[in-house]
The first five atom37 places (N, CA, C, CB, O) and aatype in JSON, in Angstrom:
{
  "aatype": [20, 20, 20, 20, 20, 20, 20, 20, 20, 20, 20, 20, 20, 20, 20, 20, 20, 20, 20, 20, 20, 20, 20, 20, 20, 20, 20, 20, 20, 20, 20, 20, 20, 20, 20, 20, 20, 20, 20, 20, 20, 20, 20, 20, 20, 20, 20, 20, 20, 20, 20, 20, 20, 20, 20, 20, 20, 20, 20, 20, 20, 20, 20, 20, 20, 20, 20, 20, 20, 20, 20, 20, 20, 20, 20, 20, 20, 20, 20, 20, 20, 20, 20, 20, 20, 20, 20, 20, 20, 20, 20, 20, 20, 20, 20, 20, 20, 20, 20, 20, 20, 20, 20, 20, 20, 20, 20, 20, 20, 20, 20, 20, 20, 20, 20, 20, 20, 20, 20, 20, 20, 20, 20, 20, 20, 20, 20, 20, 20, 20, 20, 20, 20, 20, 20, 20, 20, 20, 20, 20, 20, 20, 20],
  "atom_mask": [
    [1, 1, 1, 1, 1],
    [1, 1, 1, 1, 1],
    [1, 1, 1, 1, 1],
    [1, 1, 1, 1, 1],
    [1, 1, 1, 1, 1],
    [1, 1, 1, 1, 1],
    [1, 1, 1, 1, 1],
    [1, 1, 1, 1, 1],
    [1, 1, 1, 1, 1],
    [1, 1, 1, 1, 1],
    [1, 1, 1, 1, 1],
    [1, 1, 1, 1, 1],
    [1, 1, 1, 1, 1],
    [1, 1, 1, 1, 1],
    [1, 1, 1, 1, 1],
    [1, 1, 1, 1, 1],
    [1, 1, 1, 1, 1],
    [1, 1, 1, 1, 1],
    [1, 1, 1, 1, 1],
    [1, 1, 1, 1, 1],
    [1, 1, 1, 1, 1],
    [1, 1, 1, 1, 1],
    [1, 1, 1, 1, 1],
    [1, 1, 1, 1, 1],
    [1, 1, 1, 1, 1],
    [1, 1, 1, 1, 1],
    [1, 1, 1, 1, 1],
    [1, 1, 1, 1, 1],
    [1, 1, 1, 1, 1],
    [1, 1, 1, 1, 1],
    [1, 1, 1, 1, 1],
    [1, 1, 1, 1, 1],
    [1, 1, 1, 1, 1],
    [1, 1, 1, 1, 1],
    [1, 1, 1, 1, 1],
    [1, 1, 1, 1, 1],
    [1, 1, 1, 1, 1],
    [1, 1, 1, 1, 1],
    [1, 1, 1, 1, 1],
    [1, 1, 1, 1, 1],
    [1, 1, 1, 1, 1],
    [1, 1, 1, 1, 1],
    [1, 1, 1, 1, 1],
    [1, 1, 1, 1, 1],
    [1, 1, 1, 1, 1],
    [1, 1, 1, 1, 1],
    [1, 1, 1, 1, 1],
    [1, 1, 1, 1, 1],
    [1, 1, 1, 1, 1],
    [1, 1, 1, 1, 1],
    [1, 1, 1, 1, 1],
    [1, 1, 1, 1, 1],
    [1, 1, 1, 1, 1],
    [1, 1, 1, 1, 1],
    [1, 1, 1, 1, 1],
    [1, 1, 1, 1, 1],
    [1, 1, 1, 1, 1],
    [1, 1, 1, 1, 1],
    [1, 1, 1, 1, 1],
    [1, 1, 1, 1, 1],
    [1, 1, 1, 1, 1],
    [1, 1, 1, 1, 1],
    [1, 1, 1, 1, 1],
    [1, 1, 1, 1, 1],
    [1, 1, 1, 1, 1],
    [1, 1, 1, 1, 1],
    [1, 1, 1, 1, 1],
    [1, 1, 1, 1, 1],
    [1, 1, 1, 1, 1],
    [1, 1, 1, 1, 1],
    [1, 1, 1, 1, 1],
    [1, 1, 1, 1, 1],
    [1, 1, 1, 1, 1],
    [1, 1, 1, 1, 1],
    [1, 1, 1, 1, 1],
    [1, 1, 1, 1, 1],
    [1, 1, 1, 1, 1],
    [1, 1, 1, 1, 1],
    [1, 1, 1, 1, 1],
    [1, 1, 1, 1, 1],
    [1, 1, 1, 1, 1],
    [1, 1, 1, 1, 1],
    [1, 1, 1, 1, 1],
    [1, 1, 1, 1, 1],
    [1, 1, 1, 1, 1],
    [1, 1, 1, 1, 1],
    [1, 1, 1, 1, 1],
    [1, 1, 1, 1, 1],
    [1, 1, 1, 1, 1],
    [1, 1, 1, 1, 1],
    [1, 1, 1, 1, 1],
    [1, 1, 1, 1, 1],
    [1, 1, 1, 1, 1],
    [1, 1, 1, 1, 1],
    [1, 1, 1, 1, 1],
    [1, 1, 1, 1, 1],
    [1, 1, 1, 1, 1],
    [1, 1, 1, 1, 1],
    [1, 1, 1, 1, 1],
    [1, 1, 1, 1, 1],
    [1, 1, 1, 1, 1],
    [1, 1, 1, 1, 1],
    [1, 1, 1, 1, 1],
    [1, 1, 1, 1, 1],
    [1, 1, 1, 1, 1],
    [1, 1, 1, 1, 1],
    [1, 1, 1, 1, 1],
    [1, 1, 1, 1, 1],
    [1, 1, 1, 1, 1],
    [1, 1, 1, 1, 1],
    [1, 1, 1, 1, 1],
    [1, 1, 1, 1, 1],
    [1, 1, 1, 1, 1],
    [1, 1, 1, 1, 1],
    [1, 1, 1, 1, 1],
    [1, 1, 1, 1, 1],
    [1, 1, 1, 1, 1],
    [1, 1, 1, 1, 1],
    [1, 1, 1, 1, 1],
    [1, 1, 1, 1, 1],
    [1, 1, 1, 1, 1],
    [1, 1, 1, 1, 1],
    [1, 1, 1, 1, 1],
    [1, 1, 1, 1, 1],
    [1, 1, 1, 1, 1],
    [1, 1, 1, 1, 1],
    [1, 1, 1, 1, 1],
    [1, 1, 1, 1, 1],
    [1, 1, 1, 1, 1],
    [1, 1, 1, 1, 1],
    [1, 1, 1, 1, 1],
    [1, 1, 1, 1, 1],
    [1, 1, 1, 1, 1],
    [1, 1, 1, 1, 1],
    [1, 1, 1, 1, 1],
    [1, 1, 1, 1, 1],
    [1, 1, 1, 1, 1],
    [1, 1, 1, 1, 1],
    [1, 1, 1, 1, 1],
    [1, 1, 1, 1, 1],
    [1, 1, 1, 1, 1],
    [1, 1, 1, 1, 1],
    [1, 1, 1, 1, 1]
  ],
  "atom_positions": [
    [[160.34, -108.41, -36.85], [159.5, -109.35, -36.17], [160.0, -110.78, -36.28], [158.11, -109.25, -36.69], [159.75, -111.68, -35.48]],
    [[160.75, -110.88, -37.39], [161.15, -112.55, -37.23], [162.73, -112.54, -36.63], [161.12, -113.51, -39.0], [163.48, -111.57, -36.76]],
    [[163.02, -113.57, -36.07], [164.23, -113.59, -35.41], [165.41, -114.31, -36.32], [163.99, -114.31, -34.05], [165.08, -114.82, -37.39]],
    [[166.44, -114.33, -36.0], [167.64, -115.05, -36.98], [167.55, -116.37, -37.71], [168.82, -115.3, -36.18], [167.87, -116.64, -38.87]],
    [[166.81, -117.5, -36.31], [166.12, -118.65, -36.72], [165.08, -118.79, -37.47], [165.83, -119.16, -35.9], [164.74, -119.96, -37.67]],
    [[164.34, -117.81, -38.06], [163.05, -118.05, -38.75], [162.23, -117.95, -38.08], [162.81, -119.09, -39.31], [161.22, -117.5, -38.62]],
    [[162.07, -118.35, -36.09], [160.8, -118.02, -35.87], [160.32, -116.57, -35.43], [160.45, -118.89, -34.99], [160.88, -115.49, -35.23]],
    [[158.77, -117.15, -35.35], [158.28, -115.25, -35.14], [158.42, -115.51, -33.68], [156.27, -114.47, -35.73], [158.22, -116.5, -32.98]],
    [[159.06, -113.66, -33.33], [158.59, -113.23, -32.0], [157.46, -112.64, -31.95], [159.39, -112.43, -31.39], [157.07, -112.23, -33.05]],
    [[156.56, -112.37, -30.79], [155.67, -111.66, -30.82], [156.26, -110.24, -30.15], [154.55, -112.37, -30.23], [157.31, -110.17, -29.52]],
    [[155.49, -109.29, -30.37], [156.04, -107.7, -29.28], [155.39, -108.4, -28.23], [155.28, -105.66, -29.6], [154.44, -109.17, -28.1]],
    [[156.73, -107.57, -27.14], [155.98, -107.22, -26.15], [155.11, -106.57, -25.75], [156.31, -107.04, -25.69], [154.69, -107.13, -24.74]],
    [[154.48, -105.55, -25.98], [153.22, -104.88, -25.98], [151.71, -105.24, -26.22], [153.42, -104.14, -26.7], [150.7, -104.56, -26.0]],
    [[151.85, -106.6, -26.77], [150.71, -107.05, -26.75], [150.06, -107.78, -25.13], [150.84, -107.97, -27.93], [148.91, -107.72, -24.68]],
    [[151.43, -108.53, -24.46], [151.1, -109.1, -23.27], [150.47, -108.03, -22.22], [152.34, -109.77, -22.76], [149.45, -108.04, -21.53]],
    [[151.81, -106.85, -22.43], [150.91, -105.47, -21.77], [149.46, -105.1, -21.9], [151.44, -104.26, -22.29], [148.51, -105.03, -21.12]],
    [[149.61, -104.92, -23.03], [148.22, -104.78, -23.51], [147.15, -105.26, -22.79], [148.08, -105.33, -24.63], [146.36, -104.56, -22.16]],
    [[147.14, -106.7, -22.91], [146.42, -107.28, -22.51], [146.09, -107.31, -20.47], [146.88, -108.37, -23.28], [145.0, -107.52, -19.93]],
    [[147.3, -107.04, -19.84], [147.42, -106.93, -18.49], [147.11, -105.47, -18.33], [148.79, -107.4, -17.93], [146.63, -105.32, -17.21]],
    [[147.17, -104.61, -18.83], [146.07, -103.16, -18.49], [144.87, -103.25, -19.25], [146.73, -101.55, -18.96], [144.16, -102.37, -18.76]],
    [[144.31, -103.72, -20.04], [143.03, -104.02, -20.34], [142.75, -104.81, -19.26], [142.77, -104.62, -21.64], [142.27, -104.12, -18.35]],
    [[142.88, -106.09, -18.94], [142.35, -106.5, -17.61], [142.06, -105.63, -16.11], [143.25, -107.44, -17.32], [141.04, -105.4, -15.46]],
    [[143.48, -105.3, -15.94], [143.67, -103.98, -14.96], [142.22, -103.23, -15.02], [145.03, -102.8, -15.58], [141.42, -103.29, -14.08]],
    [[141.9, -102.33, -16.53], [141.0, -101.32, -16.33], [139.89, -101.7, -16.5], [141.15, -100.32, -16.99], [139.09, -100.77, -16.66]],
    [[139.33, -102.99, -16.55], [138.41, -103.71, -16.09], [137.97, -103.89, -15.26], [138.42, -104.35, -16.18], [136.8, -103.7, -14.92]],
    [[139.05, -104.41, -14.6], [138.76, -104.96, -12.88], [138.77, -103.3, -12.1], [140.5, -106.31, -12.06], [138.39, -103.16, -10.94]],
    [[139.28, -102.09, -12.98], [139.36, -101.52, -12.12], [137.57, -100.57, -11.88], [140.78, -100.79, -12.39], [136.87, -100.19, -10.94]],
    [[137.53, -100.57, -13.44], [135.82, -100.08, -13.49], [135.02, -100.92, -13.22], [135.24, -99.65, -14.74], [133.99, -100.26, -13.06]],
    [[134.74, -102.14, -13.02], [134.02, -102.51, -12.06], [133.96, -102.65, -10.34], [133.93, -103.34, -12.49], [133.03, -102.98, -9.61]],
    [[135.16, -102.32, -10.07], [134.95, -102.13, -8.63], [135.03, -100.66, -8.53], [136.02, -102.9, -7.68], [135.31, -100.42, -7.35]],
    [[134.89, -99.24, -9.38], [134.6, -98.25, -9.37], [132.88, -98.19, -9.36], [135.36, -97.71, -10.36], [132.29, -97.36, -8.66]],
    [[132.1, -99.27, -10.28], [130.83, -99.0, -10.47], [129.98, -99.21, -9.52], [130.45, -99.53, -11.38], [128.99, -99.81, -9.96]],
    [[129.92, -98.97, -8.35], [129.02, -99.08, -7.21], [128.95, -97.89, -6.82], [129.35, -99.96, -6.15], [129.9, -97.21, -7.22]],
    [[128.17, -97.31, -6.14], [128.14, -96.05, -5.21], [128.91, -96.83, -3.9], [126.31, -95.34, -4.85], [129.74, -96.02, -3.48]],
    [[128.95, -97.62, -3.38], [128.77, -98.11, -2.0], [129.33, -99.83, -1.6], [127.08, -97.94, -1.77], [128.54, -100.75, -1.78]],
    [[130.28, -100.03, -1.23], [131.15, -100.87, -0.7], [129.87, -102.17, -0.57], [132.0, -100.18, 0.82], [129.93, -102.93, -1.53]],
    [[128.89, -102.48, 0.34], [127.76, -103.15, 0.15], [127.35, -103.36, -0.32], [127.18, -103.14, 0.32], [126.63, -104.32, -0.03]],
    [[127.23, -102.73, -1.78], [126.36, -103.16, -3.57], [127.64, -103.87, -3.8], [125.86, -101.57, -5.15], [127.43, -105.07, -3.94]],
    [[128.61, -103.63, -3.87], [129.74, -104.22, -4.63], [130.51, -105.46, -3.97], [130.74, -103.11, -4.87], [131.53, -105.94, -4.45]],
    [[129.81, -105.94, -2.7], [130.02, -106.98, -2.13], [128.84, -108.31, -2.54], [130.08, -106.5, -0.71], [128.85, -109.45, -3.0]],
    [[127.86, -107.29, -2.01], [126.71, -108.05, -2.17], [126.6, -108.36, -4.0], [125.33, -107.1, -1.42], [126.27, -109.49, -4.35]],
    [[126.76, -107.82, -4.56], [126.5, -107.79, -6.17], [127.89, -109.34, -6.71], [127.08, -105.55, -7.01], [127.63, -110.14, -7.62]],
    [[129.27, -109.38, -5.86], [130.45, -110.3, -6.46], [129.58, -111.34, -5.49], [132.48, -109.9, -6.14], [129.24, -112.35, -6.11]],
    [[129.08, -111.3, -3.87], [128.86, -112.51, -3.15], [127.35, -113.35, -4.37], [128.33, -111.95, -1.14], [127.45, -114.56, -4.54]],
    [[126.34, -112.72, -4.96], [125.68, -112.89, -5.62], [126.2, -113.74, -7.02], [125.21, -111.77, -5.62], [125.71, -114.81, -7.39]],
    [[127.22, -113.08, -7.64], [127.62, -114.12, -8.23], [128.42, -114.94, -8.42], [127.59, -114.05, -8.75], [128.77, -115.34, -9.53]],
    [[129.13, -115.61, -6.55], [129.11, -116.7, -5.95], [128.19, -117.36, -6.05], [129.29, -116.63, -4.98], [128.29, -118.48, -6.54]],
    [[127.31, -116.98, -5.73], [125.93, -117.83, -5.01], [125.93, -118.09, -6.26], [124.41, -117.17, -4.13], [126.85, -118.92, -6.29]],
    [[125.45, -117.95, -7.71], [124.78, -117.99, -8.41], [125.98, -119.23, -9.3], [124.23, -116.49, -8.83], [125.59, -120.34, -9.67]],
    [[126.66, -119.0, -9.4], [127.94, -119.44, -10.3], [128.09, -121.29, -9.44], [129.77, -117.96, -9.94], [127.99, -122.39, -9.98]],
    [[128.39, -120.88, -7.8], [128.46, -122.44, -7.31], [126.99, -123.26, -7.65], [128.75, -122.48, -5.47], [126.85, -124.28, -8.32]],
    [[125.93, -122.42, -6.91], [124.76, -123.43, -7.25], [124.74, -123.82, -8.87], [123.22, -122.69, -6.82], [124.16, -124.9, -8.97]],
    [[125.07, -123.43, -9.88], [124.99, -124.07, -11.57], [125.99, -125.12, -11.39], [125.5, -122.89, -13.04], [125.89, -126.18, -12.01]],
    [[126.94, -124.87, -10.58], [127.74, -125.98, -10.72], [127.73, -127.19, -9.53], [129.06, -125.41, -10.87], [128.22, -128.31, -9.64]],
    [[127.25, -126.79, -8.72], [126.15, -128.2, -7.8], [124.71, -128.78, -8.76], [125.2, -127.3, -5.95], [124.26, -129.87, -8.38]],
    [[124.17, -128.26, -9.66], [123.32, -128.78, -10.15], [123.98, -129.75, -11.23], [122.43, -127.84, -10.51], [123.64, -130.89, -11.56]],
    [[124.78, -129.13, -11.58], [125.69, -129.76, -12.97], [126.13, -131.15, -12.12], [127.42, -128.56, -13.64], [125.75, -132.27, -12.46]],
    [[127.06, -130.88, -10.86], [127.44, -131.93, -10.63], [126.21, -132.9, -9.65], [128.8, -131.63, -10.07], [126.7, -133.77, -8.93]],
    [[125.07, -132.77, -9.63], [123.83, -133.54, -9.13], [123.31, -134.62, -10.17], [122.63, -132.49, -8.82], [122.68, -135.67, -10.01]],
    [[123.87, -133.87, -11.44], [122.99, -134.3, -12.71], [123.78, -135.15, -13.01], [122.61, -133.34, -13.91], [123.25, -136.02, -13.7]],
    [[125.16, -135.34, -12.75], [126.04, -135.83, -13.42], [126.46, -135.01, -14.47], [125.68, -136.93, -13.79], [125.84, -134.23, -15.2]],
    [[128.25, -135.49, -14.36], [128.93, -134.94, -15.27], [128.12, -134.73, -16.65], [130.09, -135.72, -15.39], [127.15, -135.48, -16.81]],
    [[128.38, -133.9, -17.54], [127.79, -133.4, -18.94], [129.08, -133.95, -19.66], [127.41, -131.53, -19.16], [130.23, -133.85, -19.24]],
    [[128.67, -134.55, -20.79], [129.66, -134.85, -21.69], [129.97, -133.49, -22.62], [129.17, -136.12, -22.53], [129.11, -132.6, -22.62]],
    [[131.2, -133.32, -23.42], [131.6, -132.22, -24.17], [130.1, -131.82, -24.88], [132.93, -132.63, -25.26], [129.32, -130.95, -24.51]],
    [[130.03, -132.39, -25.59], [128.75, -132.14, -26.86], [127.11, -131.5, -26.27], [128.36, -133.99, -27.66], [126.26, -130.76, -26.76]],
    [[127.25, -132.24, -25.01], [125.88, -131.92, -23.87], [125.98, -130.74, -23.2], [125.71, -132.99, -22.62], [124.93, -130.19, -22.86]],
    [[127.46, -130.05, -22.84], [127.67, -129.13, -22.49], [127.76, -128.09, -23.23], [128.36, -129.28, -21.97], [127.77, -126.93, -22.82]],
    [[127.83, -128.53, -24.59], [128.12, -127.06, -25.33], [126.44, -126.91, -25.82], [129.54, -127.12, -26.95], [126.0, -125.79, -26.07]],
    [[125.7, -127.95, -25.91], [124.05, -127.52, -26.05], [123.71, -126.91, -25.28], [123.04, -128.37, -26.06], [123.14, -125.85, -25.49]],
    [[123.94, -127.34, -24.2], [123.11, -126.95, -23.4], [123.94, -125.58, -22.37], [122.59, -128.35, -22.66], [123.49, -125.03, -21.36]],
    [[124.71, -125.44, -22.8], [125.37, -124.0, -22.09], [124.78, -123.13, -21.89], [126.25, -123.33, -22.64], [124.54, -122.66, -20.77]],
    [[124.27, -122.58, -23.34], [122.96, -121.47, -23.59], [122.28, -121.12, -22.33], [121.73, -122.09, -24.59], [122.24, -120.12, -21.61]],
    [[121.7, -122.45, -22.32], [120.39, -122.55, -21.21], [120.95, -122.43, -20.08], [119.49, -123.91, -21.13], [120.37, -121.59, -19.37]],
    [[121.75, -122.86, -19.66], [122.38, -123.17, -18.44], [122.79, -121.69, -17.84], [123.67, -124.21, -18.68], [122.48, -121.14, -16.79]],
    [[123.71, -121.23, -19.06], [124.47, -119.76, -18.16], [123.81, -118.29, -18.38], [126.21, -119.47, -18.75], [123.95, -117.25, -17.73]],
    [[123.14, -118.56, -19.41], [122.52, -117.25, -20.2], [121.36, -116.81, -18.96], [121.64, -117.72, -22.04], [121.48, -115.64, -18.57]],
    [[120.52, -117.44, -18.46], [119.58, -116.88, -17.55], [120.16, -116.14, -16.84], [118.9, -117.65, -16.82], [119.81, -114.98, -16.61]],
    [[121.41, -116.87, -16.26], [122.78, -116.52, -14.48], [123.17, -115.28, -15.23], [124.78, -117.99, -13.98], [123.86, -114.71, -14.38]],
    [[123.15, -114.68, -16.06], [123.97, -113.64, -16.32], [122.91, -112.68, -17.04], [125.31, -114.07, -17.18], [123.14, -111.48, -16.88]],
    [[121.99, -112.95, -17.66], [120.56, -112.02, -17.97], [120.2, -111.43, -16.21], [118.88, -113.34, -18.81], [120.18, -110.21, -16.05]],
    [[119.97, -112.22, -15.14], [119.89, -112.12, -13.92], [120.8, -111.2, -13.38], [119.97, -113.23, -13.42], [120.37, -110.15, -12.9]],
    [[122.15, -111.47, -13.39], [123.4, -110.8, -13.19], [122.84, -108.88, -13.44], [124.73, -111.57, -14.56], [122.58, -107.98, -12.64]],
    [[122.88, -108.98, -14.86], [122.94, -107.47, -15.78], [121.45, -106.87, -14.88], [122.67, -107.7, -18.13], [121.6, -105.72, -14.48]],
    [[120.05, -107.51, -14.52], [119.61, -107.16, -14.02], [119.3, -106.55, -12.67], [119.43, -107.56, -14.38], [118.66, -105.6, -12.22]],
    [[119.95, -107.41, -12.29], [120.34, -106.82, -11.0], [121.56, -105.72, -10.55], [120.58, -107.91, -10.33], [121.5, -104.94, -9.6]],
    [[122.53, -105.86, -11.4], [123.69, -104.58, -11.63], [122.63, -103.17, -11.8], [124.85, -104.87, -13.42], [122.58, -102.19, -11.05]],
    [[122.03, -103.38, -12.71], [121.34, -102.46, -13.28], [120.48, -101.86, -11.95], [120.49, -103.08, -14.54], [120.6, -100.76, -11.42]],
    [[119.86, -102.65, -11.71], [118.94, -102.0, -10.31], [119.98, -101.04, -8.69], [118.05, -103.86, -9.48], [119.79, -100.15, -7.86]],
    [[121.39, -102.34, -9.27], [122.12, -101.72, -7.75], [122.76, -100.05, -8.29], [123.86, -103.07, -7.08], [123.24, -99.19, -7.55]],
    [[122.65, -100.01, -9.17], [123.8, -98.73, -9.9], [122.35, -97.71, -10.03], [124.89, -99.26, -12.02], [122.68, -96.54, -9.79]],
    [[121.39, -97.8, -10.22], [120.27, -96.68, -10.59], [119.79, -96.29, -9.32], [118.98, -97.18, -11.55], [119.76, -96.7, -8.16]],
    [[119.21, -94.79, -10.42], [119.63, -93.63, -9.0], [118.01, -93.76, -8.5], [120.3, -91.44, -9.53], [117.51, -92.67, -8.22]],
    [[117.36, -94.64, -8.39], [115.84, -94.54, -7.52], [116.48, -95.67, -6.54], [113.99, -95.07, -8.53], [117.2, -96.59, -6.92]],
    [[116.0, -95.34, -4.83], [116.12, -95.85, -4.11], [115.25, -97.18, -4.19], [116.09, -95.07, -3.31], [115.7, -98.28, -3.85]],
    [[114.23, -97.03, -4.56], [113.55, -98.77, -4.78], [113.96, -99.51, -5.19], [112.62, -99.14, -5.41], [114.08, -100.55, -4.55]],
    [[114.44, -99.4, -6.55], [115.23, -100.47, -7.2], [116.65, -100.46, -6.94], [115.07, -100.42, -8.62], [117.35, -101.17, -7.67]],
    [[117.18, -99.82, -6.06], [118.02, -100.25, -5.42], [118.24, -101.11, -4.14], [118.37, -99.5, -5.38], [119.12, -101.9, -3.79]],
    [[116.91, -100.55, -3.49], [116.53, -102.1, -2.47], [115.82, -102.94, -2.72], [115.97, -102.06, -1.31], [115.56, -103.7, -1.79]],
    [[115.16, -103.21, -4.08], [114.38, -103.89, -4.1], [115.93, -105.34, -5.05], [112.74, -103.05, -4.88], [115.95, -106.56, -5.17]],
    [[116.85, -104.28, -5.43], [117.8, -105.71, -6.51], [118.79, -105.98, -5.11], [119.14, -104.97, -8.56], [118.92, -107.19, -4.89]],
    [[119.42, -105.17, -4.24], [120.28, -105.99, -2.89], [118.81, -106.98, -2.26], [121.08, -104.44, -1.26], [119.0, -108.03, -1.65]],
    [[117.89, -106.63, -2.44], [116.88, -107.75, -1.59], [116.86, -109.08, -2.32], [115.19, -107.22, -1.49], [116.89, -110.21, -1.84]],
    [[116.81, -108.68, -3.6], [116.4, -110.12, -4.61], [117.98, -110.76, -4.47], [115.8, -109.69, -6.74], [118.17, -111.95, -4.23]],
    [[118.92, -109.91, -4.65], [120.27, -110.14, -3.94], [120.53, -111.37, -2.99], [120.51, -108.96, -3.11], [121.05, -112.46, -3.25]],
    [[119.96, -110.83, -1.67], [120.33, -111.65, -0.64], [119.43, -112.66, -0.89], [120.31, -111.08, 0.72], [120.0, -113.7, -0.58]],
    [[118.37, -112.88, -1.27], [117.35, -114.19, -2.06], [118.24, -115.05, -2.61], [116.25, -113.74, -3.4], [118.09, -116.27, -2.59]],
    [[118.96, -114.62, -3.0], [119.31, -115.52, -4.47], [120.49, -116.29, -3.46], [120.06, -114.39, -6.32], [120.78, -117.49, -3.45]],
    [[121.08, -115.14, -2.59], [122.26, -115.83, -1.66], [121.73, -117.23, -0.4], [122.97, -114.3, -0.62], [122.13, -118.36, -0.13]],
    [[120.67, -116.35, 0.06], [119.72, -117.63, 0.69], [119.68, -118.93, 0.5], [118.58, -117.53, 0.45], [120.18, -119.85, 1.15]],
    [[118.72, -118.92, -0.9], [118.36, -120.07, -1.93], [119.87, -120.32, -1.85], [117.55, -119.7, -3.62], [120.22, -120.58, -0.7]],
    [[120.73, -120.33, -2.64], [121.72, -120.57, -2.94], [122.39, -121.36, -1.6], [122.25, -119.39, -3.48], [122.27, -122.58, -1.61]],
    [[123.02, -120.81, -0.58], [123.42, -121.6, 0.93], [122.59, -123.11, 1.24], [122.91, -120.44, 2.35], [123.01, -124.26, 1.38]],
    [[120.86, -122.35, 1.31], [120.53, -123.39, 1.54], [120.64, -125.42, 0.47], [119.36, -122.68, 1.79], [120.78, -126.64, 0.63]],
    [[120.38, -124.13, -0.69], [120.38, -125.57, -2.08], [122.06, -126.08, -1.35], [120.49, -124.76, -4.67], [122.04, -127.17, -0.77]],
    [[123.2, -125.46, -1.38], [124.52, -126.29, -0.91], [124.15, -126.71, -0.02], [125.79, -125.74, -0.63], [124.3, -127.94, -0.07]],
    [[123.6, -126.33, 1.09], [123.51, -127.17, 2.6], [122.75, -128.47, 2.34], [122.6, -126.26, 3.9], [123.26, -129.53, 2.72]],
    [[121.68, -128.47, 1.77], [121.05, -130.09, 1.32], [122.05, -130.95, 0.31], [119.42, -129.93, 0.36], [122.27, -132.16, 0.39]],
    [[122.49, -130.21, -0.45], [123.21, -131.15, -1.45], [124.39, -131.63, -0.65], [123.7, -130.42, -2.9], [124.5, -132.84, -0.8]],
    [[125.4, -131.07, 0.23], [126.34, -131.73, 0.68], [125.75, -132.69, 2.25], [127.55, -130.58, 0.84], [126.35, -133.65, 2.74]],
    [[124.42, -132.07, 2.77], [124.13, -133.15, 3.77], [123.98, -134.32, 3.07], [122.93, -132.93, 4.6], [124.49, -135.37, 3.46]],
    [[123.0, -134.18, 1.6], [122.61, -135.21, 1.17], [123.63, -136.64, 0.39], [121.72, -134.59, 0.41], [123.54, -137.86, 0.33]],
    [[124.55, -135.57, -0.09], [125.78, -136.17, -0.6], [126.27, -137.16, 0.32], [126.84, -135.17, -0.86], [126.13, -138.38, 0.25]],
    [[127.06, -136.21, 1.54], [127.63, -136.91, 2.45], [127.09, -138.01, 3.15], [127.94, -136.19, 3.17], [127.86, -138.89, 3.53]],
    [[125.25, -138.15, 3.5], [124.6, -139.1, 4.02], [124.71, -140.35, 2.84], [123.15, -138.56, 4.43], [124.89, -141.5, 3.23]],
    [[124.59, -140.05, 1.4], [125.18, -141.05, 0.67], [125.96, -141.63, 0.09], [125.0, -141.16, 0.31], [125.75, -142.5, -0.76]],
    [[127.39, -141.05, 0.65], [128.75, -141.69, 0.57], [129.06, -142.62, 2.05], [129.95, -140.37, 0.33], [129.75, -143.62, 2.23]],
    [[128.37, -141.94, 2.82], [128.88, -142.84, 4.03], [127.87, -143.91, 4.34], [129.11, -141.97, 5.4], [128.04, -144.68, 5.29]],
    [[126.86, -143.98, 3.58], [126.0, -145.35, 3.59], [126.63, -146.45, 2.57], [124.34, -145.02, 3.09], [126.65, -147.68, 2.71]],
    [[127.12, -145.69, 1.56], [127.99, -146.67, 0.37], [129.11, -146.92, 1.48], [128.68, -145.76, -1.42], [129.1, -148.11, 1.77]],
    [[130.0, -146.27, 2.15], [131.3, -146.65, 2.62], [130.56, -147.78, 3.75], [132.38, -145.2, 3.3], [130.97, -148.93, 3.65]],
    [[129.81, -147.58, 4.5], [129.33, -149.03, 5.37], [128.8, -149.86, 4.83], [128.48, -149.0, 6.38], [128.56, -150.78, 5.6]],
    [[128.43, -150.04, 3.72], [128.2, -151.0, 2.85], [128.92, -152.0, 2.47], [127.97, -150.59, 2.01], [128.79, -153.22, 2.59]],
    [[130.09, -150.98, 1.76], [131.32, -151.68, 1.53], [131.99, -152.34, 3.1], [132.38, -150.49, 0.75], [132.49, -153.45, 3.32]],
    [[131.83, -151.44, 3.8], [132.41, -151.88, 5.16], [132.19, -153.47, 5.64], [131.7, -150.92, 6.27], [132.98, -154.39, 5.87]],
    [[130.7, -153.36, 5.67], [129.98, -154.41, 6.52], [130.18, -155.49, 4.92], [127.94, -153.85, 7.28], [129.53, -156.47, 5.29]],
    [[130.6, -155.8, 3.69], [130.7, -156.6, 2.8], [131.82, -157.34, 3.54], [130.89, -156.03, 1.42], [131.81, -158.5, 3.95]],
    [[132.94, -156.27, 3.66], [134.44, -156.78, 3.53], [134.4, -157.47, 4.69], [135.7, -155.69, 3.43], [135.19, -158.41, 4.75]],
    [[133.42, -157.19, 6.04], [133.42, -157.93, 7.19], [132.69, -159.35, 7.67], [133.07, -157.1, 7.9], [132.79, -160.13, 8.62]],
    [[131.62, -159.18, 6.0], [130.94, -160.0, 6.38], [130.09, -160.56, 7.41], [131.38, -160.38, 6.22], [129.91, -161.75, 7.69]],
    [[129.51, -159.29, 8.0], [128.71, -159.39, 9.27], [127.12, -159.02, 8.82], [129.37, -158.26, 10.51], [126.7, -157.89, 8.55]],
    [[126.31, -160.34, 8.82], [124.98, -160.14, 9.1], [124.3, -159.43, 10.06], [124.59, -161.04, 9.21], [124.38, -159.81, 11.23]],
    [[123.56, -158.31, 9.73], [123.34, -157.59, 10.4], [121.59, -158.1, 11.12], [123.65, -156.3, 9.6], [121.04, -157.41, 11.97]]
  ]
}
């Protein structure tokens, strides 16, 4: 394990390792659906869910290191208690709770579109009132 110079190599087998553990990850979760539509709707879900935490984050303003690691808990632990719940409903074998978690599903995708659609109208209506601001300064035109 050590080389002529003194330093350590590592094996190769560990990098492997690690790239078929990923592999059979990624590969059992896109095995765990019955149905091409749970397993769309279930990754588009946590889109939805993953951008909106991070439009709120960036609404609130940046989090400093120390604010972010408090408050992480709170922040991601619900998105992913939510997550397991809803997996759980799309994979079980009663048809209700299987339409009843793609329904809460497309909810969450809803909410989610719409919360981005206000935040970037709203954004954008207040960058381009700051940019004519600045505009009409540099021109010096009483309006």
């Amino acid at each position: 394990m050590h080389s002529s110079d003194g330093s350590r190599n590592f094996p190769r087998w560990t990098f492997n390792h690690v790239m078929l553990a990923t592999i059979r990850a990624i590969h059992s979760y896109l095995h765990s659906f019955d149905s091409v539509f749970a397993l769309g709707l279930f990754t588009s879900t946590i889109a939805a869910l993953v951008s909106h935490k991070i439009m709120v984050i960036l609404l609130h303003q940046p989090l400093s290191a120390s604010g972010l690691i408090l408050t992480a808990p709170c922040l991601f632990v619900f998105d992913l208690i939510t997550l397991l719940l809803l997996y759980q409903g799309m994979i079980s074998k009663f048809t209700i709770f299987r339409l009843s978690s793609c329904l809460v599903s497309l909810l969450f995708m809803i909410c989610s579109a719409a919360f981005a659609s206000m935040y970037v109208q709203g954004n954008v209506e207040l960058n381009w009132a700051r940019s004519v601001e600045v505009f009409h300064h540099l021109l010096s035109v009483n309006l």
